[in-house]
N, C-alpha and C positions, 0 to 999 in steps of 0.2 A: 714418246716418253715411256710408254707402255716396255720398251723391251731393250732397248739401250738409254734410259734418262741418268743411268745413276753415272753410267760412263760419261759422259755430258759433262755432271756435275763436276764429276773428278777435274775433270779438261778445262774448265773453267778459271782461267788464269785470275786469280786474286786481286791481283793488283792493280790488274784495268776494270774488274767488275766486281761489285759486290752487289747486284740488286738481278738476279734472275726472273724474268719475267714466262707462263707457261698458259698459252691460252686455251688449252684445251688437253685435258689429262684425262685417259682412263685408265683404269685398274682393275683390276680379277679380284681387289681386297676392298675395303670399306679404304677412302680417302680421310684416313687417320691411323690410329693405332700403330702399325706395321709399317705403314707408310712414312709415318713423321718421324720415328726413330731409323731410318734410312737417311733421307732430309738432313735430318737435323747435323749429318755426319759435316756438312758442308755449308749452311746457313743459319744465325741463330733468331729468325726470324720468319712469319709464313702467314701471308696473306691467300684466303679464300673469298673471291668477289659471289662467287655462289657455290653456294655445299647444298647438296640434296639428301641425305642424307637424315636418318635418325638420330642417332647417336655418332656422337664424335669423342673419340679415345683418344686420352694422352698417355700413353703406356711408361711403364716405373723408368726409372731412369732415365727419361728423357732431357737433352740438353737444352730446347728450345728456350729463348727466353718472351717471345712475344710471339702471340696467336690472334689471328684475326678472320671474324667470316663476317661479310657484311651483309648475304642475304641467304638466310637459311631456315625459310618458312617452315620444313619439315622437320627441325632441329626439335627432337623435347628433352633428350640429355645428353649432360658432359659427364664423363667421366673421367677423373685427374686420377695419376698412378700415384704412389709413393716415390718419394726422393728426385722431384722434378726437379728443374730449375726455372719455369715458367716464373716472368716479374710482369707481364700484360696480357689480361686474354678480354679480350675484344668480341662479342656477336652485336650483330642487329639483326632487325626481322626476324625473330625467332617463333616459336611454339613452346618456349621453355615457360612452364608456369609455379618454377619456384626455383632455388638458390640447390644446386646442386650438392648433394648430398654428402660427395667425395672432396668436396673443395677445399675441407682442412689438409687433403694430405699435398697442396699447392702451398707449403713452407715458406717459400722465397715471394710470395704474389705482393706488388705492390700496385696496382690497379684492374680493378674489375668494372667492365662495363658491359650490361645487360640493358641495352636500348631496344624500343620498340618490339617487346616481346606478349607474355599474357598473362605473368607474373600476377596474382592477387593479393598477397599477404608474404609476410617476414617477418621474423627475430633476430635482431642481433646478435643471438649467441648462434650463428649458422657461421658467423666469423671469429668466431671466441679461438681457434686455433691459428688464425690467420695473423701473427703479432706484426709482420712485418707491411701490410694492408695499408696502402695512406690513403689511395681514392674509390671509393666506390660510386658508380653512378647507374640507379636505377629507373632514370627518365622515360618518359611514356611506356610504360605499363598499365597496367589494369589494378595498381595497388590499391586497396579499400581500406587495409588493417594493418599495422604494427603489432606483432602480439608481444607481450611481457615477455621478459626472461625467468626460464623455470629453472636454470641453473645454481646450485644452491650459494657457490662463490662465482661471481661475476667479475671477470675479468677486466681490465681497463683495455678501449680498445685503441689499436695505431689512427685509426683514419684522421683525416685532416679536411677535406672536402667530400661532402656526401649532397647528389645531385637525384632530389626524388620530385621533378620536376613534370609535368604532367601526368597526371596520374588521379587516381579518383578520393583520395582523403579528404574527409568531410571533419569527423572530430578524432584527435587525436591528442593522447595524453604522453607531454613529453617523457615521464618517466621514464620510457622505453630507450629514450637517446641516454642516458646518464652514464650508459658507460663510454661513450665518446668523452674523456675525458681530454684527448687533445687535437681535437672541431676546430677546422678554422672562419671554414666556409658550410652556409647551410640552403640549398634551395630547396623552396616548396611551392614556388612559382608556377601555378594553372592549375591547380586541383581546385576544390569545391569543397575549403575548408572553411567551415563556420564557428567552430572554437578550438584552440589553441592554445592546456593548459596541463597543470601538472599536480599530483599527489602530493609531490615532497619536493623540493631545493633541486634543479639541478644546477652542477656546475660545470662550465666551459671556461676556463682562464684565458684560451690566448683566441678564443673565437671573436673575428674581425665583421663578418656578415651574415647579416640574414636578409635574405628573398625569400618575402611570400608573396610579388605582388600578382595581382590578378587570380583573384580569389574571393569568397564570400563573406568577409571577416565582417561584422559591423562593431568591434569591440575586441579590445587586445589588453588584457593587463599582467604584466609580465614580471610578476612580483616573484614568480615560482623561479625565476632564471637571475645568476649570479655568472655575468658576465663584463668582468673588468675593462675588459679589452675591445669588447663592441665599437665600431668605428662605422659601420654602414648599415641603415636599417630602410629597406623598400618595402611600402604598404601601399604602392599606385594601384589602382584599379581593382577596389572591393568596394566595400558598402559604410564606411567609416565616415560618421558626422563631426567627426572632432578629433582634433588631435590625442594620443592614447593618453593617460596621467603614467604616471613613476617614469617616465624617462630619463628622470635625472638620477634614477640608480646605474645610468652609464654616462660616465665623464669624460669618457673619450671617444661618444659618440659625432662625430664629423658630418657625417651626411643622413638628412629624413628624404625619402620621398613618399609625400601625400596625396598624389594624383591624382583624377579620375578617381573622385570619393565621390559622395554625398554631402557635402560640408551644405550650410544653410549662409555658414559668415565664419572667420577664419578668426580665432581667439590664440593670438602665440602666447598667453601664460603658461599654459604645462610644460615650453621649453625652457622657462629659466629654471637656470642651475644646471646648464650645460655647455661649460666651459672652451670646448673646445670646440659646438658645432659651428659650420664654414658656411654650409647649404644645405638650404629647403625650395621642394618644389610643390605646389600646389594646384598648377596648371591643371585644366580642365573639370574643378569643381562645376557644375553648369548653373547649380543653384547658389552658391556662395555672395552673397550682396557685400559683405565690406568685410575689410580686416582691420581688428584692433585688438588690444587686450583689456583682459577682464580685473587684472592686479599688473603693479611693476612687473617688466621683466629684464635681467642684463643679460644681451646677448654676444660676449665682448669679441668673439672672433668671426662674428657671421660679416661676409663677404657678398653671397650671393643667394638673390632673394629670387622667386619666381612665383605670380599665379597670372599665368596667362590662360585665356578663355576662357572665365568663368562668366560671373553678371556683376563683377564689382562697383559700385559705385562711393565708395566711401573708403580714405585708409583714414585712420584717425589714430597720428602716432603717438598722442598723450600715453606715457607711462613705457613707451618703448625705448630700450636704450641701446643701439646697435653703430659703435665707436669708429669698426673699421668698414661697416656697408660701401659697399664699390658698386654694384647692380642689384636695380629693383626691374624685374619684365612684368610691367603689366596690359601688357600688347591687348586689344580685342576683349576689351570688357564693356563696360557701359559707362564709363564716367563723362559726363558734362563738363564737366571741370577739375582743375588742375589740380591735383593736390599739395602743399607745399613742402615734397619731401627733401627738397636743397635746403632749407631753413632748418626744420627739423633736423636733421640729419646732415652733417657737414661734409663727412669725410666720401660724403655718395658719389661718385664720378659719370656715372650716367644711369639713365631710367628710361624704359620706353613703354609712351603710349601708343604705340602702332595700331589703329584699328577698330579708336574708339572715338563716338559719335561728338567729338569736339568742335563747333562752330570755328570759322574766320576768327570772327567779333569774340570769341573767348578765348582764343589764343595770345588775339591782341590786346587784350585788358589785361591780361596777365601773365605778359613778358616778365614784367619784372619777376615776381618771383621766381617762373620760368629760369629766369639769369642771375638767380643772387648767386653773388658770388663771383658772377664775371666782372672782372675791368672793366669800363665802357669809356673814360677818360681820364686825361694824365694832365695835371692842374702843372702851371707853370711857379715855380717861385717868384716871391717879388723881392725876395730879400738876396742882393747882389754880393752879401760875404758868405751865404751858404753856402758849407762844405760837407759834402757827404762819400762816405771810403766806400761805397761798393763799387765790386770789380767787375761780380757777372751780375746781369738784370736780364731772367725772363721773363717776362710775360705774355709768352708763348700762349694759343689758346683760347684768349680773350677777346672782347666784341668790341677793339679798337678800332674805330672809322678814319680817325684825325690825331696825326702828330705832330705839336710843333716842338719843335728838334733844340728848342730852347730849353725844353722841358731837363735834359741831359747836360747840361753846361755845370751844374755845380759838382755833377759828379766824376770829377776828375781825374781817379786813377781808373775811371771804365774800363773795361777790357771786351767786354763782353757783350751782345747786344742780340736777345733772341726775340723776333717777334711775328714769330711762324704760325699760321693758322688764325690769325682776326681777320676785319672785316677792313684792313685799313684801304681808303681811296686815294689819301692826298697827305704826304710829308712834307710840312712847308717850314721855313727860315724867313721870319720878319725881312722887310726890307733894311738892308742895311746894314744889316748882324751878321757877323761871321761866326761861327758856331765850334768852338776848340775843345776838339778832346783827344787830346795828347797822349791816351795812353790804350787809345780802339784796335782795335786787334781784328775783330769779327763781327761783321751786321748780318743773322739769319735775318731778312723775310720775305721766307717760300709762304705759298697760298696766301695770299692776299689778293687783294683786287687795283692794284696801281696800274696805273697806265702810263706815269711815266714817274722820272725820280729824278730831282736837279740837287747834283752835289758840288754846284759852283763853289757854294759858301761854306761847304765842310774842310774846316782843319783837321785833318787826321792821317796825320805824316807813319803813320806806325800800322794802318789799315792793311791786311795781307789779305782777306775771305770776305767779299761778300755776294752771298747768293737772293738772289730775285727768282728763283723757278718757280713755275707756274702764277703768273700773275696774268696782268693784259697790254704788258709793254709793246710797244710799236717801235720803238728807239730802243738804242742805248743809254745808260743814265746818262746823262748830261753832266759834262766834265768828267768824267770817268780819269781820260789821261793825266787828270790832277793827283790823282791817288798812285806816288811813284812809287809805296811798298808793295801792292796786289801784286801777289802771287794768284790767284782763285778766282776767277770769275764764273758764276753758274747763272746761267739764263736762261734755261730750258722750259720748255712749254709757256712760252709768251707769243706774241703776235709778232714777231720781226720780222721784217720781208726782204730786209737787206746788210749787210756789214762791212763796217769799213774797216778795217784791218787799221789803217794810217791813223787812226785814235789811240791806238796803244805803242805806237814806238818811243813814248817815252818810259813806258812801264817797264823798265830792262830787269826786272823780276819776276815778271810776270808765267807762270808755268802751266796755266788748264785756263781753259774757255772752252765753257759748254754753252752753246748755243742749239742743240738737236729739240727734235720735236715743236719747231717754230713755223712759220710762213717762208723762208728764205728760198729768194728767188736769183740772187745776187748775192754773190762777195768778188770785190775786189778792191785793190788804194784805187780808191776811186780822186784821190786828191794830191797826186801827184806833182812836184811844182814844173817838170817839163815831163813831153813826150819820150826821154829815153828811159825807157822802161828797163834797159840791162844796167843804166850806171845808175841807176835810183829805187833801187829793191825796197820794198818793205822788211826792214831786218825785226823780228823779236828772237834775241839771241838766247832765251832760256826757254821758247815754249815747246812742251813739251809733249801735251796733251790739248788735242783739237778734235771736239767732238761737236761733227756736221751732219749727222743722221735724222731722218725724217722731218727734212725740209722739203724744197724745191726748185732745189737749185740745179740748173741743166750744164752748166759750164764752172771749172775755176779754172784760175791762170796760175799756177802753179813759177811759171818763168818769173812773176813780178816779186815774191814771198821767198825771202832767205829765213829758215827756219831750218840753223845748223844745229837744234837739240830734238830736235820732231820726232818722238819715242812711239807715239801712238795718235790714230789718222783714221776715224772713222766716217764713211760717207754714205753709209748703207741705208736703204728705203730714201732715196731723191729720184730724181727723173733724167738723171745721166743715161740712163738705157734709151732713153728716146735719141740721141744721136748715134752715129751710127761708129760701129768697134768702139764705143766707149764699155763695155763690159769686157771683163775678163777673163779670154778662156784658155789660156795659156799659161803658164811659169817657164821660161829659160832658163836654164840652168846655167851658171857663171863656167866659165872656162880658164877662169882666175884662177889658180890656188891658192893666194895669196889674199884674194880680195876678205875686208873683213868689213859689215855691216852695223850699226849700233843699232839695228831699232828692236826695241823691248817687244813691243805690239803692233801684230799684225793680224788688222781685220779686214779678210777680204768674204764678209758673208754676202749675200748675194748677187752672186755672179754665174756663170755659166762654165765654171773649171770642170772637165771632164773626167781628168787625169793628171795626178800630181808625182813627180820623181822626186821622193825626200833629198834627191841632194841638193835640190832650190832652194833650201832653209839653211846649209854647212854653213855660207857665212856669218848668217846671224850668229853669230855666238852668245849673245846677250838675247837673244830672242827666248819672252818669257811668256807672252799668250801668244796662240794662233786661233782665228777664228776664220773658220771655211764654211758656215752654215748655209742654207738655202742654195748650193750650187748643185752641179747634174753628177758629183763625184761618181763614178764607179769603180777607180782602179787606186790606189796610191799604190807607190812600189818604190822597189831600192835596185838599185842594179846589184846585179850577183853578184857575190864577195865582198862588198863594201858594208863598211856599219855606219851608219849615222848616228852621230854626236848630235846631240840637242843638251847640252851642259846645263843652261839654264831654264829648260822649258819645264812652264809650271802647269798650265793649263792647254788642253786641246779641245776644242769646237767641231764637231763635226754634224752635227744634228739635221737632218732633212737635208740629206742624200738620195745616193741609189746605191751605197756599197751593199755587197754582197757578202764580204769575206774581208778580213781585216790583218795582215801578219806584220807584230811586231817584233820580229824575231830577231832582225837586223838593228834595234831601234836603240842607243844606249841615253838613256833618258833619266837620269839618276833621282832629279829633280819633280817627275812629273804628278802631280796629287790628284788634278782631274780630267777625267777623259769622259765627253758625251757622245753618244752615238744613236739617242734618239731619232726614231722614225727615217730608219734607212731598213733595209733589208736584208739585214744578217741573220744566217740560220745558226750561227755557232758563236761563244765568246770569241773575241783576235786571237788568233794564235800568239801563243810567248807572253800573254799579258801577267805570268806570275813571273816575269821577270822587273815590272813596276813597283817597286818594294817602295816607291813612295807613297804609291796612289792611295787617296784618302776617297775619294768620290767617283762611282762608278756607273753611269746611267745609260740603259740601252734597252728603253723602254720605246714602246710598238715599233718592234721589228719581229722575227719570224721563227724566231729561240724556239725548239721543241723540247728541249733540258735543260739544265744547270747541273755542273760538278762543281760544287761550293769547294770541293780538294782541291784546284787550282787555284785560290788565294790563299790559302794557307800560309805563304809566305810574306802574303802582303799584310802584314805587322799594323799599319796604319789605316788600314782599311774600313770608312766609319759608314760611308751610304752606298746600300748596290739597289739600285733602283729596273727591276727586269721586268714590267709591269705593260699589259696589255701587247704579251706576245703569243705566243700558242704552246705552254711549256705543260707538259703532261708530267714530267717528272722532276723532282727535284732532290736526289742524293748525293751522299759522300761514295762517289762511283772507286775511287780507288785507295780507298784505306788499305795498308799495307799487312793486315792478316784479319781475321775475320772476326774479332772480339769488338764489338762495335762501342761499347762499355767502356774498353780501357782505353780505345784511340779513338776517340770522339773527334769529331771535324770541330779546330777551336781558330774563332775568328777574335781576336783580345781587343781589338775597340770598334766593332761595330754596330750602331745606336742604330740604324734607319734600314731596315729590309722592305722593302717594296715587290710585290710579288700578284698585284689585283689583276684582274681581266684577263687570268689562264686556264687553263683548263685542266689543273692540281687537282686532282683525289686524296694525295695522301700528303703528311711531312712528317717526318721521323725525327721530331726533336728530339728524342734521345740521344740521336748520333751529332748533336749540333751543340759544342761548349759556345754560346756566345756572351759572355759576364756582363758585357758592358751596353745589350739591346732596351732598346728606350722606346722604338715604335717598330708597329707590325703590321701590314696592310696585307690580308688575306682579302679581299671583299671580289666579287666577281669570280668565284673559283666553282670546282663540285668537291667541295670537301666535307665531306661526315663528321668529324669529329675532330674537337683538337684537344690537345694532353694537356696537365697540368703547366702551364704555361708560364705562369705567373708565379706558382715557387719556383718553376727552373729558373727566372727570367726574372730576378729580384728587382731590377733598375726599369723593368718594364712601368709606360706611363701610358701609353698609348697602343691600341688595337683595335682593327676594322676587321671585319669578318664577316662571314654570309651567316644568319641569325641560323643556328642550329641547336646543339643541346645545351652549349651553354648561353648564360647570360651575366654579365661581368658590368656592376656599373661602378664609377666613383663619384669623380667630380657634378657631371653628370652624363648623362645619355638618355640616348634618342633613335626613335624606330623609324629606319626612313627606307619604304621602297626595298622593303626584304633586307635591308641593310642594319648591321647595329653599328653604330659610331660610339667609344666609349673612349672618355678620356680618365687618366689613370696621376 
């Protein structure tokens, strides 16, 4: 580098690289100044993992727009030229022990971050020149002081997030923020602040959060701050016995957290009069004995309630009025008994006592309240001319044991019938009553406990769906073949050990029987009326869909079963492997050109296919899933010169493999949205996959990926989840942007909600260079990444982010510290 580097740079073809990587540089000159307006002739961008150096110069004129050194112990100044273009400058580890002096003449700067350095003290007006400034983050320092502004007109400043996050402030008078007049975000998270107060009014109008938690506060009154717009306020883990008073000077406060205080006993009076809060957390009070209030409070939009781990023994919701409560966690307290917060409280949908010292004998004295509000029985009319109009009736959910099926007789135009999730054992039909409803459509009931169901005496000419999955069926329901409209049978996850196919030949509608995940040891027309089994097939002429996966069936006879619409045929996880060539390790290729195939779905996952020649698939022409999973793949191929047609293929299956290399170069697949390639062994994306301009789902998560060029889906227009998680990816850029202004051709992906990117080994990401408008979740978590950018104004639809806990901390809904990990739902 020393004596031909600049030559290099020149040479550096643009358009396949835009990320120069240099692991060891010397120079006759300081690695800056001189240096970096060289540089900068050819990238606007310049990462130092270690600068040694004293001083680092950005000399006048310089075109850089981001500057970053991550370890530059011997660093104590910068010096910025006049008429820069620098918009990020980045140190950590430094020796810097104040705000650089020259840093006004950085015009264009709109992020500074000075982490981990020895910094003591600041003033605001050290940015009074800086108008264009939105982030500043001075986290872990050695700050003690805020000094006042001595400037005689104090200027309003740009910043929007200011991160003074470890650090050593003890008292601190907000006055000193007032010119932050457009704050959105404020961390003061891990210092050793014990008051937090101000001289005069200040105002923030659009400031959304404040983090102080974990800190010495015992007392917060926040009457000096005029902020409208406050939406989150974290006071977990200081010395606070009580909730603060004035909160209700913010009405669009959303979210408290209380955590890890000092509470004695949890008083929610001081929250009423805050209209819009969702959630409170109170978790980990240790000394907290009970929660109630001390006056009415209405709290009409709280949702979600929490104090888990404290000593509660007592909630006492006289005077509490909370309309829409969904979740109370009171997990691991001390309560004997149940408190009766379903009665209280109606609209509550669940509550948990996980963990507290509750007897047998007191859980069973008071079930009932335990269950107000559940169903438990369904009274039979006695009146033979009642008529009642409803159509659907759930009572999905409830602690049904017994139904008698009479109960349903007046209601005549039924359609509808949900009764998923009770406790039901036995649906019985008096002797001798036939039970007519004329106008049944659909019987849900999954999870229940039946063991068997007799529909001899059901009238219900009009029945297409009903599912029994997961109950403790041994049989088929009885009279099943009475029901000539079923289309839909689901039977999944019951006890069946065998099926007779010949129970349904009169159901000539009939199109899906799931029977997977049962005992099945056995299928066949077991009740044939003579032994020729070629002139007496089992015809079901419209089924379509036969799902026989994870039984135990070793054999079918496939010769006995005419199934001329059979679209999809699953048999994967049974015990066909134990005889011998029943696995699949071949495809033949048709020598037809003529021949054309109808089946929609085809799942051949585990099996033993080595190698597959896509032209085994031309006929299918309606072929719309393929699943290959758990087989020994390592080759797919196309013979030269041919293209394969896959017209209607939607989805491909490939997951736990052995491929290595994947080329869809030949593939013309106009249709295709999702491609898996989970846990197989590719070092690279497939080649030609930005020819998939369908593809919406893209997963190829633990395999051996050292990169990503995100510039390869550029084209894929619908591309919503790329899931590249638990591979070995060091880098992640836009490798071939087409000139080097990273600014004006940003790598833009238009509806991608879900990046997936944990368990790599990322250093850096450059969202700058990343337009995504429409990203909703982020999963950095298992990486080495130092820092991440303002994320969340770039990333306005963002709701969700996982990330390895570093300088920032970002809560909403809520979040939780798990295992070096932060979880934050947004």
């Amino acid at each position: 580098m020393l004596t031909d580097g600049l030559v290099v740079l020149r040479n550096v073809p643009v358009e396949d690289y835009s990320s120069v990587r240099v692991e060891l540089l010397r120079l006759p000159e300081f690695p800056s100044g001189t240096f970096l307006q060289r540089v900068a002739q050819f990238v606007n961008r310049v990462e130092m993992y270690v600068f040694q150096e004293q001083t680092f110069n950005i000399m006048p004129d310089n075109t850089l727009q981001d500057v970053s050194l991550f370890k530059a112990k011997a660093l104590r100044q910068v010096l910025f030229g006049t008429n820069i273009q620098l918009k990020i400058f980045t140190v950590f580890d430094c020796s810097l022990d104040r705000i650089p002096t020259t840093l006004s003449n950085a015009q264009e700067l709109k992020e500074l971050v000075m982490e981990s350095c020895i910094v003591k003290g600041f003033s605001f007006d050290a940015f009074a020149s800086n108008s264009k400034l939105l982030a500043l983050d001075l986290s872990r320092n050695q700050i003690t002081q805020i000094f006042p502004s001595t400037l005689t007109e104090q200027p309003s400043l740009a910043i929007e997030t200011l991160n003074l996050a470890s650090n050593q402030l003890e008292n601190v008078d907000m006055t000193a923020f007032a010119p932050l007049t457009a704050l959105r975000m404020l961390s003061l998270e891990y210092n050793n602040l014990m008051r937090l107060a101000a001289e005069r009014t200040v105002t923030w109008p659009l400031l959304e959060v404040i983090d102080l938690h974990a800190n010495q506060l015992q007392t917060l009154d926040l009457q000096w701050l005029v902020a409208p717009n406050l939406q989150r306020l974290w006071l977990d883990e200081n010395r606070f016995q009580s909730i603060p008073p004035r909160l209700r000077r913010f009405p669009r406060l959303q979210m408290l957290g209380m955590g890890m205080n000092n509470f004695s006993g949890i008083d929610l009076a001081p929250l009423n009069g805050l209209p819009n809060l969702t959630t409170v957390d109170f978790s980990y009070n240790s000394n907290a004995r009970f929660i109630r209030t001390s006056r009415p409070v209405q709290l009409p939009s709280i949702s979600y309630m929490t104090a888990e781990r404290c000593a509660l023994q007592r909630f006492n919701t006289t005077g509490i009025d909370m309309p829409v409560i969904g979740y109370i966690g009171l997990g691991w307290n001390n309560f004997s008994t149940i408190p009766p917060l379903r009665k209280a409280l109606p609209s509550l949908e669940t509550y948990s006592l996980e963990g507290n010292p509750l007897s047998c004998s007191t859980i069973k004295n008071q079930l009932d309240p335990i269950l107000a509000g559940f169903i438990r029985r369904l009274e039979v009319s006695t009146d033979p001319e009642l008529y009642v109009a409803v159509q659907d009736l759930i009572l999905a959910g409830n602690e049904l044991e017994y139904i008698d099926m009479e109960f349903f007789v007046p209601l005549r135009r039924l359609r509808y019938i949900d009764l998923e999730g009770n406790r039901l054992k036995r649906i019985v039909v008096t002797e001798g009553k036939t039970i007519r409803l004329p106008a049944l459509i659909s019987v849900i009931l999954n999870e229940n406990y039946l063991r068997q169901l007799n529909l001899s005496e059901w009238d219900a000419p009009l029945l297409n769906t009903l599912e029994l999955n997961r109950n403790q069926l041994t049989q088929l329901p009885i009279g099943v073949k009475r029901l000539s409209a079923l289309c839909f049978l689901h039977l999944s996850y019951n006890h069946l050990t065998s099926l007779d196919l010949q129970q349904f030949v009169n159901l000539t509608n009939l199109t899906t029987i799931d029977v997977s995940n049962n005992r099945l040891r056995i299928i066949l027309p077991l009740f044939l009326p003579d032994t020729n089994q070629t002139t007496n097939l089992i015809t079901l002429p419209r089924l379509q869909h036969l799902l026989l996966s994870n039984n135990a069936l070793t054999h079918i006879d496939f010769d006995r079963l005419n199934l001329p619409a059979l679209e999809r045929l699953i048999l994967s996880a049974n015990l066909l492997h134990r005889l011998p060539n029943v696995f699949i390790r071949r495809l033949e290729v048709s020598t037809d050109p003529e021949l054309y195939v109808a089946v929609q779905d085809l799942v051949l996952a585990g099996n033993e296919l080595e190698y597959i020649d896509m032209e085994f698939f031309v006929p299918l022409r309606r072929l719309r899933h393929i699943d290959l999973e758990g087989n020994r793949l390592k080759r797919i191929v196309v013979t030269e010169g041919k293209t394969i047609r896959l017209p209607a293929l939607i989805s491909l299956i490939l997951n736990e493999n052995y491929l290595k290399q994947l080329d869809l170069t030949e593939w013309d697949a106009p249709l295709l949205h999702k491609l898996e390639l989970n846990r197989n062994q590719l070092k690279q994306l497939p080649n030609a996959i930005e020819r998939l301009y369908a593809l919406c789902s893209l997963r190829i998560s633990n395999n051996h990926l050292t990169s990503l060029d995100l510039q390869q889906f550029v084209n894929l227009t619908n591309l919503t989840t790329v899931d590249v998680s638990n591979n070995r990816l060091r880098i992640m850029l836009p490798l071939s942007l087409p000139d080097t202004n990273q600014t004006t051709n940003p790598i833009t992906l238009p509806r991608l909600q879900h990046l997936l990117l944990w368990s790599n080994a990322l250093t850096h990401i450059d969202f700058d260079r990343l337009n995504l408008p429409a990203l909703e979740s982020l999963n950095l978590c298992t990486n080495l990444l130092q820092r991440l950018s303002n994320i969340f104004t770039r990333y306005p639809r963002l709701k969700s982010v996982m990330c390895i806990v570093a300088m920032m901390r970002r809560r909403s809904k809520y979040a939780t510290l798990n295992y070096n990990t932060l979880s934050a739902q947004f």
